[in-house]
C-alpha positions as CSV (number, residue, x, y, z in Angstrom):
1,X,-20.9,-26.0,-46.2
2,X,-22.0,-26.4,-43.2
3,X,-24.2,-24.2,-41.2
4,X,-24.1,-22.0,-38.7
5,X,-25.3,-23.9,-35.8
6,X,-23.8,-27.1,-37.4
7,X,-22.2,-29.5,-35.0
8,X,-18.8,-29.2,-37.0
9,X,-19.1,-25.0,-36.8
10,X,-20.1,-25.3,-33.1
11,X,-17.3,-27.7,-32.5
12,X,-14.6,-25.1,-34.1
13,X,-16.4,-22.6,-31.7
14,X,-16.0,-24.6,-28.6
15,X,-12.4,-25.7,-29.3
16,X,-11.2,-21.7,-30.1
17,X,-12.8,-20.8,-26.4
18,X,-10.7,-23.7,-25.0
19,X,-7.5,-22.4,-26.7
20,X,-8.2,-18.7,-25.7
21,X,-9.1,-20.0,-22.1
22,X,-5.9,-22.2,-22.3
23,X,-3.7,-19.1,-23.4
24,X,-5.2,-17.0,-21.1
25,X,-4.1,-19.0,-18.4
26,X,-1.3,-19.4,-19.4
27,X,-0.6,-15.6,-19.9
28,X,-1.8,-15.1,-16.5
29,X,1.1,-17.9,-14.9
30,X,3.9,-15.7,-16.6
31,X,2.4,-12.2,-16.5
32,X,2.1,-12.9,-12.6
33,X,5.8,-14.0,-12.6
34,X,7.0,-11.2,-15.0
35,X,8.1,-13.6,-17.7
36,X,5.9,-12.1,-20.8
37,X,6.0,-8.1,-22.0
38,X,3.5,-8.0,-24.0
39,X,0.7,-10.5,-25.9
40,X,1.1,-11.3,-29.5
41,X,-1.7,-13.5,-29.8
42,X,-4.6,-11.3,-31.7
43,X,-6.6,-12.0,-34.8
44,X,-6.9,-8.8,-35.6
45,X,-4.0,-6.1,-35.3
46,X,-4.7,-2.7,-36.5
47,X,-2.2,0.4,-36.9
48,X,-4.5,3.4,-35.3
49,X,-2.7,5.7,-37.9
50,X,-3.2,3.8,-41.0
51,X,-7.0,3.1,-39.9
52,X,-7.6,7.2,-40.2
53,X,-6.6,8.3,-36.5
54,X,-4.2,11.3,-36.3
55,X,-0.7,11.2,-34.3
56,X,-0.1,14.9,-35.0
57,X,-2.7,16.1,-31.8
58,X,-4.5,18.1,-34.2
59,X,-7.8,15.9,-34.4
60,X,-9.3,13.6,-31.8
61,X,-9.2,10.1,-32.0
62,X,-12.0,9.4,-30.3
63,X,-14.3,9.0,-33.6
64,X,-12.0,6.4,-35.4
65,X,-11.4,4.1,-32.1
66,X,-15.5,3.8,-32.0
67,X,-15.5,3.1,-35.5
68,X,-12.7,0.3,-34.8
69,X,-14.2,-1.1,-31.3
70,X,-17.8,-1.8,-31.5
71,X,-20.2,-4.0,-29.2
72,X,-18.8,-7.1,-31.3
73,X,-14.9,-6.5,-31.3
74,X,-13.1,-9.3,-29.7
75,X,-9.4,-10.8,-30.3
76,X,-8.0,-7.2,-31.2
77,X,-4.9,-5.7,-31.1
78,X,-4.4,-1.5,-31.7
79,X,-1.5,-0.4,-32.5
80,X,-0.4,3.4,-31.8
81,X,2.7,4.5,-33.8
82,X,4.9,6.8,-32.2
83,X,3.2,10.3,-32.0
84,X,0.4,12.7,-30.3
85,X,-3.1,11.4,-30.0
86,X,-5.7,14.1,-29.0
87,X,-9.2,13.1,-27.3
88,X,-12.0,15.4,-26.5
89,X,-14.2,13.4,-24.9
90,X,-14.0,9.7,-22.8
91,X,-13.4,6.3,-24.5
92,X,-16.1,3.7,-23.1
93,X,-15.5,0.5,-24.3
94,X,-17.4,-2.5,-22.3
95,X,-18.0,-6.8,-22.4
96,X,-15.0,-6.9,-24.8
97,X,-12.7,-10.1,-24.9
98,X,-9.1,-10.1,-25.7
99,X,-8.5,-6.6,-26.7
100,X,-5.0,-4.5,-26.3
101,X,-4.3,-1.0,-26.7
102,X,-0.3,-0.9,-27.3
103,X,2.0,2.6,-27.7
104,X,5.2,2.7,-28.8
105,X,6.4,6.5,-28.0
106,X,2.8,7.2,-28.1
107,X,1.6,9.9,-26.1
108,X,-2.8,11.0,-25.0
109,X,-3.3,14.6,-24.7
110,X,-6.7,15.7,-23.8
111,X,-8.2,18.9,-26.1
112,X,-8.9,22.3,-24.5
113,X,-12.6,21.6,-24.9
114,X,-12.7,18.0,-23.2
115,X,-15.7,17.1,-22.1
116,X,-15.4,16.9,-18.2
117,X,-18.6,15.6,-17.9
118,X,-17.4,12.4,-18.0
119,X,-13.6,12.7,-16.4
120,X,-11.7,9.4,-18.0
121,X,-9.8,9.1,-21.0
122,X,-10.2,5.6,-21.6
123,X,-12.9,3.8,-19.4
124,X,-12.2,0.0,-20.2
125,X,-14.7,-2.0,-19.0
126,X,-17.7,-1.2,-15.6
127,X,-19.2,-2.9,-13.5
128,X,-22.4,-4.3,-15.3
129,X,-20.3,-5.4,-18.7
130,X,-16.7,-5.8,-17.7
131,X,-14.0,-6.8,-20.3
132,X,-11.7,-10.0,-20.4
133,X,-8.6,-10.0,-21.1
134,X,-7.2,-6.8,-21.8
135,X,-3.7,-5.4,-22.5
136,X,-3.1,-1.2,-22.0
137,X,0.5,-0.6,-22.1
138,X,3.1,2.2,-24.0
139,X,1.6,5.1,-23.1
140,X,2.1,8.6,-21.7
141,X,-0.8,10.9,-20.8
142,X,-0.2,14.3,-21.0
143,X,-1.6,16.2,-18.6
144,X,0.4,19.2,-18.1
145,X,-2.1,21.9,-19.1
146,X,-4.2,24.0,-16.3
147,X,-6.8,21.6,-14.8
148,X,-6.1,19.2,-17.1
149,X,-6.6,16.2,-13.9
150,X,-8.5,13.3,-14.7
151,X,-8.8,9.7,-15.0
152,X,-6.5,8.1,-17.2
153,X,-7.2,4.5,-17.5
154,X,-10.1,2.7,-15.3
155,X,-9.9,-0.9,-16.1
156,X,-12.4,-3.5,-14.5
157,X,-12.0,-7.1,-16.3
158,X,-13.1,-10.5,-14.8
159,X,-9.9,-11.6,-15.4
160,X,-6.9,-11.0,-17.7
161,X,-5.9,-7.6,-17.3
162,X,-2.3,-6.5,-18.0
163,X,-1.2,-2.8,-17.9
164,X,2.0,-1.8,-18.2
165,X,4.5,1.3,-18.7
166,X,1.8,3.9,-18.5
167,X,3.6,7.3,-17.7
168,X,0.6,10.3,-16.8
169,X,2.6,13.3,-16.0
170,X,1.3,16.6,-14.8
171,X,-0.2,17.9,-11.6
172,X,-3.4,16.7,-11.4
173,X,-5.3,20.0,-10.2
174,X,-8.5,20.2,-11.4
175,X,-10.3,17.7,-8.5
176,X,-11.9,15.1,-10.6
177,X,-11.5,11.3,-10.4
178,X,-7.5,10.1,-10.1
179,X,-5.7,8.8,-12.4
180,X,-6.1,5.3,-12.4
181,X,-8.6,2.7,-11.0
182,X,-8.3,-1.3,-11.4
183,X,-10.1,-4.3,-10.8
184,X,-10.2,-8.0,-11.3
185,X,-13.8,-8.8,-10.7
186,X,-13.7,-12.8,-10.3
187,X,-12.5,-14.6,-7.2
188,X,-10.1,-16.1,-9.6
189,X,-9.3,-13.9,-11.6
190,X,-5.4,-12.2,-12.0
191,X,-4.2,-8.8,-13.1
192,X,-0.5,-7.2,-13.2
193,X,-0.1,-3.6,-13.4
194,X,3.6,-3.0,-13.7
195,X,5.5,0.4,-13.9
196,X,2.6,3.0,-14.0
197,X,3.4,6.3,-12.6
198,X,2.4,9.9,-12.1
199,X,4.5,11.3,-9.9
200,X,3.4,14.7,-9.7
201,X,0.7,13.9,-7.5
202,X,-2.7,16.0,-7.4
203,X,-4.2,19.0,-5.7
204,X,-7.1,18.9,-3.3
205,X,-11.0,19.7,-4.2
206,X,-11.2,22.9,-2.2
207,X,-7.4,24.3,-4.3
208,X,-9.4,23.0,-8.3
209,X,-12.5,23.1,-9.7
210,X,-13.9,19.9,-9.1
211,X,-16.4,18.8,-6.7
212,X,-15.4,15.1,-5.5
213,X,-14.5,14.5,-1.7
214,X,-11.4,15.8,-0.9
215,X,-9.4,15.4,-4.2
216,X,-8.4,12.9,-6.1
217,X,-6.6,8.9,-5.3
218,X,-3.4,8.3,-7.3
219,X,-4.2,4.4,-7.8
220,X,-7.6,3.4,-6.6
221,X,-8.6,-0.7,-6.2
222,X,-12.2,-0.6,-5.4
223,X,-14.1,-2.5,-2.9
224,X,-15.6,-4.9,-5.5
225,X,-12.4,-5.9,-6.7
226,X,-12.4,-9.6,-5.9
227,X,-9.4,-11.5,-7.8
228,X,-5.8,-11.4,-7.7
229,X,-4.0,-7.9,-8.3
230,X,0.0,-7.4,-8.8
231,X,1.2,-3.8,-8.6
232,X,4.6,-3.8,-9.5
233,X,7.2,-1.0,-9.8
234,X,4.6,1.8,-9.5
235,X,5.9,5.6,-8.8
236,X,3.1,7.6,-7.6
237,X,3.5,11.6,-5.9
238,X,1.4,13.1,-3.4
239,X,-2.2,12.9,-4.1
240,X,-4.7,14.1,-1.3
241,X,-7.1,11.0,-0.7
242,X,-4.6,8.2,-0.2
243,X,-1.1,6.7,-2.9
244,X,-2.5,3.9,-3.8
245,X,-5.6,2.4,-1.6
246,X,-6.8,-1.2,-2.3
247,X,-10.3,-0.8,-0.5
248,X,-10.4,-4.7,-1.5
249,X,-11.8,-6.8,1.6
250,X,-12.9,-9.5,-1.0
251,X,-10.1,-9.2,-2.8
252,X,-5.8,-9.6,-2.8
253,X,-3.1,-7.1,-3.8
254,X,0.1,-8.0,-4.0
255,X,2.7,-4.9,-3.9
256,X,6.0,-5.0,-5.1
257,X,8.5,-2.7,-5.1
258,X,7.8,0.9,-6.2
259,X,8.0,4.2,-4.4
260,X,5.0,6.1,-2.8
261,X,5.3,9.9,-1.4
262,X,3.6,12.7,-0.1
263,X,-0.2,11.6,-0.3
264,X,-2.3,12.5,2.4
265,X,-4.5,10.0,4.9
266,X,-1.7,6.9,3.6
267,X,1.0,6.5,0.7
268,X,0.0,2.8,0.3
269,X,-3.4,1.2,2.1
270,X,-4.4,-2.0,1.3
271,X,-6.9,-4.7,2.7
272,X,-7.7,-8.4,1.4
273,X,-6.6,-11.5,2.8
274,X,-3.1,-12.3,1.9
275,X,-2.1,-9.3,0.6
276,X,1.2,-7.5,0.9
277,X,3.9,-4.9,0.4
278,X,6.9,-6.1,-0.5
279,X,10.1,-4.4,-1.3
280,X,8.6,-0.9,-1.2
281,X,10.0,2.7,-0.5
282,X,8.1,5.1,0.4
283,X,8.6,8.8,1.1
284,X,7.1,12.0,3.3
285,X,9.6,14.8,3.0
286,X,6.7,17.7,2.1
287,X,3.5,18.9,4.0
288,X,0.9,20.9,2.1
289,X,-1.4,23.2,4.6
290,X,-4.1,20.7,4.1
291,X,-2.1,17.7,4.9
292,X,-2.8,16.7,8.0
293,X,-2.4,12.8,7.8
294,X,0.3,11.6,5.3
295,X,0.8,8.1,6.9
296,X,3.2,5.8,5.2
297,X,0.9,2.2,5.0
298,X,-2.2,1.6,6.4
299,X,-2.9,-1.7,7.0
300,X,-7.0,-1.9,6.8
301,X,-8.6,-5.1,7.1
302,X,-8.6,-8.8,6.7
303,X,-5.9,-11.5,7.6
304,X,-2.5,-12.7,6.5
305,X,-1.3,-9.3,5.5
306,X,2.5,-9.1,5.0
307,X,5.0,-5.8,5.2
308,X,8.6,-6.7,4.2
309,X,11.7,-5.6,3.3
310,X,9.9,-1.8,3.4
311,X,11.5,1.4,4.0
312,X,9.7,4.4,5.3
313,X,11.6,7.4,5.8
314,X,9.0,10.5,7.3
315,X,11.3,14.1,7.3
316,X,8.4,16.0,7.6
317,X,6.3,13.7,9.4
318,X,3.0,14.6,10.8
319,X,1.2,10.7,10.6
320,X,2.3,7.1,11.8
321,X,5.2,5.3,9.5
322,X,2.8,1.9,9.5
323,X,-0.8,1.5,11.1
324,X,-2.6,-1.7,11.6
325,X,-6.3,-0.8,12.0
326,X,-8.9,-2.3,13.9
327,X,-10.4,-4.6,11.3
328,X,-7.1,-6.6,11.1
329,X,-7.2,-10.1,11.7
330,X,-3.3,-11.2,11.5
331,X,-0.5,-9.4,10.1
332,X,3.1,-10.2,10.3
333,X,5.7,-6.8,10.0
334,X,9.3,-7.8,9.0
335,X,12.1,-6.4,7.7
336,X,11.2,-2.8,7.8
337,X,13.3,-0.1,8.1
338,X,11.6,3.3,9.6
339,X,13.2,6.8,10.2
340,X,11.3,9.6,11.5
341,X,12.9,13.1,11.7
342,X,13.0,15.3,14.8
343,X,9.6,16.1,15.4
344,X,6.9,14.0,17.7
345,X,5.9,11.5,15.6
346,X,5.0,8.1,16.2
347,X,6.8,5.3,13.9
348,X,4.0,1.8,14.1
349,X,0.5,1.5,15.7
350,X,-1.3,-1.7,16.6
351,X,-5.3,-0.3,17.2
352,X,-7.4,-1.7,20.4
353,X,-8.8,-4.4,18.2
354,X,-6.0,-5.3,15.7
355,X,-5.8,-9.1,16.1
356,X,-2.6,-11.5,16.3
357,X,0.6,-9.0,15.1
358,X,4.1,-9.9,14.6
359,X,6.8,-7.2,14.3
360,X,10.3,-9.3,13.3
361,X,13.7,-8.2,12.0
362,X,13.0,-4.5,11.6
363,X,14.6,-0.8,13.0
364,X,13.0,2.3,13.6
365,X,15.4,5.2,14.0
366,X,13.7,8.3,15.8
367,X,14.9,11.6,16.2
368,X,12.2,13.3,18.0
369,X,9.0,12.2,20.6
370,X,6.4,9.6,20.1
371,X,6.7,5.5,20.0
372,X,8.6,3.8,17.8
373,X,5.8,0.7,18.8
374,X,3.0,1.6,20.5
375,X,-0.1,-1.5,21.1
376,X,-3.1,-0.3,22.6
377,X,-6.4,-2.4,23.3
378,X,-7.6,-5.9,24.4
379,X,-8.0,-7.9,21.7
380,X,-7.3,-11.8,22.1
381,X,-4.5,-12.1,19.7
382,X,-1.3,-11.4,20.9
383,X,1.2,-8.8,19.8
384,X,4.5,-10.0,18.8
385,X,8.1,-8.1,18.7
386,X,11.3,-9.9,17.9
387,X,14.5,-9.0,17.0
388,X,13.7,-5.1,16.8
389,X,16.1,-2.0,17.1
390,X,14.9,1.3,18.1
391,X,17.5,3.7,18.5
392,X,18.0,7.8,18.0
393,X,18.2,11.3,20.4
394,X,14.3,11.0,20.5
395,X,13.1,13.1,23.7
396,X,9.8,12.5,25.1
397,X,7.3,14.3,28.1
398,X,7.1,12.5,31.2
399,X,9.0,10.0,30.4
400,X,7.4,8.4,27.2
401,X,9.0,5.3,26.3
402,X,9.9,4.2,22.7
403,X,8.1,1.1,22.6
404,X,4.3,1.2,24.7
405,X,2.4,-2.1,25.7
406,X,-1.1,-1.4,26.7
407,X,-2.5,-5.2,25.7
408,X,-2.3,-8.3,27.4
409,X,-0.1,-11.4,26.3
410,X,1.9,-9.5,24.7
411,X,6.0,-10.7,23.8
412,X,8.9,-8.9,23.7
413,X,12.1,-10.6,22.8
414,X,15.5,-9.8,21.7
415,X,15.1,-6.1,21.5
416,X,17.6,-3.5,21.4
417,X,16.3,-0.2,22.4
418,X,18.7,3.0,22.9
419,X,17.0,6.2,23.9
420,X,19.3,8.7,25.1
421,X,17.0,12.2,24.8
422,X,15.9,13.6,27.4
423,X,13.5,11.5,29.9
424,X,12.9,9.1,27.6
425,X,12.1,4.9,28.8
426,X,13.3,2.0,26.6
427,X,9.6,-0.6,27.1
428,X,6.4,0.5,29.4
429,X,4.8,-2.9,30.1
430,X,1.2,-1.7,30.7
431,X,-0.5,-5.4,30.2
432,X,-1.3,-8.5,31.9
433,X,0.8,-11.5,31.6
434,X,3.3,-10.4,29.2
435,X,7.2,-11.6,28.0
436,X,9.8,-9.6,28.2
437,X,12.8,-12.3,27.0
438,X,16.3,-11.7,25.9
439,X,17.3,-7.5,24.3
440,X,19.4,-4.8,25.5
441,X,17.2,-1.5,26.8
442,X,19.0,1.4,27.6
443,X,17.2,5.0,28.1
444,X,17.5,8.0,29.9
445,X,15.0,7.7,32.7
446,X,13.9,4.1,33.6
447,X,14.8,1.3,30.6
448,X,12.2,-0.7,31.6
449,X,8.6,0.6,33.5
450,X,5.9,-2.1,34.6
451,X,2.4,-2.2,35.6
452,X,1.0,-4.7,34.5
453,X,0.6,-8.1,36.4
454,X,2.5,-11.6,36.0
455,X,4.7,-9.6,34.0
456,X,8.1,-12.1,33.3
457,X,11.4,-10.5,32.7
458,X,14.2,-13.2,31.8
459,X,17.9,-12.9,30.3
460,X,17.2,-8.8,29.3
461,X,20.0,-6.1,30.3
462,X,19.1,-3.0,31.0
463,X,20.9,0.8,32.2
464,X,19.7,4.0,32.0
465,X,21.8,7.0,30.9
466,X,20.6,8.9,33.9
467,X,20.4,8.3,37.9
468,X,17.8,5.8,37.8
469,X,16.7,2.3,38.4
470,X,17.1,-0.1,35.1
471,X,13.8,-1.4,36.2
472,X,10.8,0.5,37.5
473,X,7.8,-1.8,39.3
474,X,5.1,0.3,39.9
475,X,2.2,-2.0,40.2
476,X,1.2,-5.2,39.1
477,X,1.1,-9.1,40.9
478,X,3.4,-12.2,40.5
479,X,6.3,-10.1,38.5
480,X,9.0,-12.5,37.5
481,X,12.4,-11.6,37.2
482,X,14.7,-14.1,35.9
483,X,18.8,-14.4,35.0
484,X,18.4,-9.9,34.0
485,X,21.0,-7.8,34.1
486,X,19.5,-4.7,36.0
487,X,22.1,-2.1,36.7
488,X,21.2,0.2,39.3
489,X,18.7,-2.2,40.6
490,X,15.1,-2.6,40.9
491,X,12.7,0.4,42.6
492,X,9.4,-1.1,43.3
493,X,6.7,1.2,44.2
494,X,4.0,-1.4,44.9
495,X,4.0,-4.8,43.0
496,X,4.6,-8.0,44.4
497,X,7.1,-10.2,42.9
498,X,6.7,-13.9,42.9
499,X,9.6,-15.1,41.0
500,X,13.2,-13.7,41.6
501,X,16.4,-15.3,40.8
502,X,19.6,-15.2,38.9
503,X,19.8,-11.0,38.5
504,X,22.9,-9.2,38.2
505,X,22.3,-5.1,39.7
């Protein structure tokens, strides 16, 4: 027989690592691309009910999953029959490879005497000794009782982690840590969290009995997240410090689809280069007293971020439909579709120091004041708009328009602007050499305002509602105006126009 540091054992030894880092990738290529459910590939598989724990929720769990995970557990599969599984304090289980907690109807209920010292239910893996490979899906967490909030699930893996249909239902109103945190630790490491959910959102600090900042996060990606995270299908309700916020400069987060509502500061913030929202919906039709904020996404930090194919609908607004922050290096906006409700509320924000923007193929509806685009700032990139529609009775003072340039280099082209309210202007060209090319702008007051220098206006139509000039030159050097259709005219207060030709007033 040979021994234990034989070259034949340590052979065996190095071959099962290769096939568990083989399947592992693998599981990753197909968990990314939705094609597996659920691993079947364990050593061990052990029915929590038939190893001594109870599914009645008359005794915790908690001492029979210690007794099953230990320090050495690896390649293990739990298996929770259908049923009620009481804990009373937090599950800590760290530097585990290939382990999966699987429900089927199974339900967590914390006891009336939980120990809120520690506020998670199952705490899979920290920072120091992270897991590998782990698999948490089938469950529903019960949280219904008074100040019953906590952390469900946090998960931090160096790769491998796959969570799905996890259900935590009930207000989350006693302040404490939200329910769920993930991360994927290694640059190249992968995760998938697809359809987790609570929906009831949770209450802030000052309205529970916790103490953490302002309340708690509905899905929180920490800054030390570093791989490759898919969040797909998630439903999450109004929580007061952000939906779901990927603090993940390091790190990329791919949303997909879901539906976001109600939570304070953003519904969904993300950061990482690459990252996007894709396919999303997302919701503000309620305002607590303390929400002040409630944007829809907040786009952070880092380059090649990507909105599409988003909805945003704000009925009780009272925060911007989409922000790109300062910290941005390039983002690209397409395909989203904005409505904000009748009171003044801007719809997307570029910040001074945003970089290169593009906003393609979308349409903002507003009923109400503020922009439906609005740049500010003078940072090098240029910001981008083709092919988008703002329309609706929004009114403004002093003639606000619904789409604000305050940046230079900035292009417009092939927008369709209709603001009928009251004084309202179509595009207010603030910037230095700037393209207004191709589009339909029709307002109230004047469609089209300039100030801005070597300003060039070519093939665009313009008309106001009212008894005014389509286009309005108040300052600025060199303006060109090219092949426009400009009825009423021009009124120029003061700029000098170097290029004319072509116009139809």
């Amino acid at each position: 027989m040979p021994s234990e540091d034989s070259p034949v054992q340590s052979n065996r030894r190095d071959r099962r690592e290769f096939l568990k880092t083989a399947a592992a990738t693998v599981t990753a290529t197909l968990a990314l691309s939705g094609q597996v459910s659920a691993s079947t590939d364990y050593g061990t598989v052990i029915d929590v009910v038939e190893a001594g724990g109870d599914n009645t929720g008359n005794e915790p769990i908690n001492p029979v999953l210690n007794r099953l995970l230990g320090p050495d557990t690896h390649d293990t599969l739990l298996r929770f029959p259908p049923g009620t599984y009481a804990m009373d304090e937090m599950f800590r289980f760290t530097d585990f490879q290939h382990v999966g907690f699987v429900g089927d109807d199974a339900t967590i209920v914390p006891t009336s005497d939980f120990d809120y010292s520690a506020p998670w239910l199952f705490r899979l893996g920290v920072l120091e000794d992270p897991g590998q490979s782990l698999e948490f899906s089938g469950f529903t967490f019960d949280l219904t009782a008074p100040d019953t909030g906590m952390r469900a699930i946090e998960a931090q893996v160096t790769t491998g982690l796959f969570v799905r249909d996890v259900d935590v239902v009930g207000h989350h109103d006693r302040g404490t840590l939200g329910p769920a945190m993930f991360n994927v630790l290694d640059s190249d490491g992968w995760g998938s969290v697809e359809r987790f959910s609570a929906p009831d959102g949770g209450a802030y600090s000052e309205n529970a009995v916790g103490n953490i900042d302002v309340g708690p996060t509905g899905v929180l990606v920490s800054p030390y997240h570093r791989g490759t995270l898919r969040l797909r299908g998630l439903d999450i309700g109004g929580f007061p410090d952000n939906g779901l916020y990927a603090d993940t400069p390091d790190g990329r987060v791919l949303v997909e689809g879901g539906r976001y509502r109600n939570s304070n500061v953003a519904n969904v913030r993300i950061a990482g280069d690459a990252s996007y929202i894709k396919g999303t919906r997302i919701e503000v039709d309620r305002n607590r007293p303390e929400d002040v904020n409630q944007r829809g996404i907040r786009l952070d930090a880092s380059r090649d971020l990507l909105v599409e194919n988003v909805s945003i609908s704000l009925s009780e607004p009272n925060g911007y439909a989409l922000s790109v922050q300062d910290e941005v290096e390039s983002a690209r906006i397409e395909e989203a579709n904005i409505a904000v409700a009748d009171r003044p509320n801007t719809a997307m924000v570029v910040a001074p120091n945003a970089n290169r923007v593009t906003v393609a193929d979308s349409d903002v509806h507003l009923d109400g004041g503020g922009y439906g685009l609005a740049i500010f700032g003078n940072a090098p990139g240029p910001v981008v708009a083709r092919n988008l529609t703002v329309s609706g009775w929004a009114t403004g003072e002093e003639g606000r328009p619904a789409v604000l340039c305050r940046r230079d280099h900035c292009e417009f082209h092939d927008l369709e602007v209709y603001q009928p309210g009251r004084d309202r202007r179509a595009l207010d060209v603030h910037g230095d050499d700037c393209l207004v090319e191709g589009g339909v702008y029709m307002a109230s007051n004047y469609p089209l305002y300039n100030t801005g220098s070597r300003t060039r206006f070519e093939d665009a139509t313009a008309d106001s509602w009212g008894d005014y000039p389509a286009l309005y030159l108040l300052d600025g050097e060199n303006i060109e105006v090219v092949n426009c259709d400009l009825y009423g005219g021009v009124r120029n207060a003061g700029a000098s126009i170097g290029t004319r030709y072509g116009n139809t007033t």
